[in-house]
C-alpha positions in Angstrom: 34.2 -5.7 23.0 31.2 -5.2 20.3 30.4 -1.8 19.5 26.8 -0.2 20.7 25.1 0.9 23.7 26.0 -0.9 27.6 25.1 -0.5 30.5 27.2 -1.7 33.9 25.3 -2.9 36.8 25.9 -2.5 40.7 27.7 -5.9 40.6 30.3 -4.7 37.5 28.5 -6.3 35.1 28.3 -5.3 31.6 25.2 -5.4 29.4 24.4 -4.3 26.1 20.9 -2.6 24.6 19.8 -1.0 21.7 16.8 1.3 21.6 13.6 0.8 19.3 11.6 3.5 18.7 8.7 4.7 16.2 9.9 6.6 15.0 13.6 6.0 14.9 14.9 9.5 15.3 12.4 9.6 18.4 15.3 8.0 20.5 17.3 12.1 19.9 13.5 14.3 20.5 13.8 15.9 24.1 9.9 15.5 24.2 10.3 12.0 23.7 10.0 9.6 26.7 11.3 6.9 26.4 9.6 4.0 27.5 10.6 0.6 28.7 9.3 -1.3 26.1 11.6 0.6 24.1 14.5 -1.0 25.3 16.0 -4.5 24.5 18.4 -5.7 26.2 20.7 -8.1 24.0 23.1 -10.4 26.1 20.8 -10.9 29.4 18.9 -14.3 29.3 17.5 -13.7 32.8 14.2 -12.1 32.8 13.9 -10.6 35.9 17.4 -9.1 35.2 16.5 -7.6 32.0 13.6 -6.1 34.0 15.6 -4.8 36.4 18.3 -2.9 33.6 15.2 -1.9 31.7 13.9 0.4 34.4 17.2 1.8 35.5 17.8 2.7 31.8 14.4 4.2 31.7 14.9 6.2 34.8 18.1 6.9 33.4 17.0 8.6 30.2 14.0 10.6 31.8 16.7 12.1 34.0 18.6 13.6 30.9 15.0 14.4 28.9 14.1 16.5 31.3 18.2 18.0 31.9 17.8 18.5 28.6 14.1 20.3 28.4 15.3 22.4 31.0 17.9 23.5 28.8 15.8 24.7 25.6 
C-alpha cells in the first residue's frame, strides 16, 4: 500500500487524498477550515463518489478544528 493520507468508506473501501491548501502549512492552523475544494481525492474515478468522501472528510476535519480550538 502507497504511503499518504486514506480514507475507508461504509462499504470497506479504501481511498486515498491529499490536501491542497494556500497556504501549505494552512492544512496544521486550528483556525483553518478546511474546505472541500481543498481535498482531492486520487484513486476515485466516480464523481459522485468523490463528492460523497469529500464532504465526509470535510465534516471530518471541522470536527477536530473545533476539538482542537476548544483545546487552546
Amino acid at each position: 500500500m502507497e504511503s499518504g493520507m486514506f480514507i475507508t468508506d461504509e462499504d470497506g473501501n479504501e481511498w486515498q487524498y491529499e490536501l491542497k491548501t494556500d497556504p501549505e502549512q494552512a492544512m496544521f492552523w486550528s483556525t483553518h477550515r478546511i474546505k472541500k475544494s481543498e481535498i482531492k481525492i486520487l484513486n476515485c474515478p466516480d464523481r459522485a463518489k468523490a463528492a460523497e468522501l469529500r464532504q465526509m472528510l470535510a465534516e471530518a476535519f471541522e470536527i477536530e478544528r473545533k476539538l482542537l480550538a476548544s483545546n487552546d
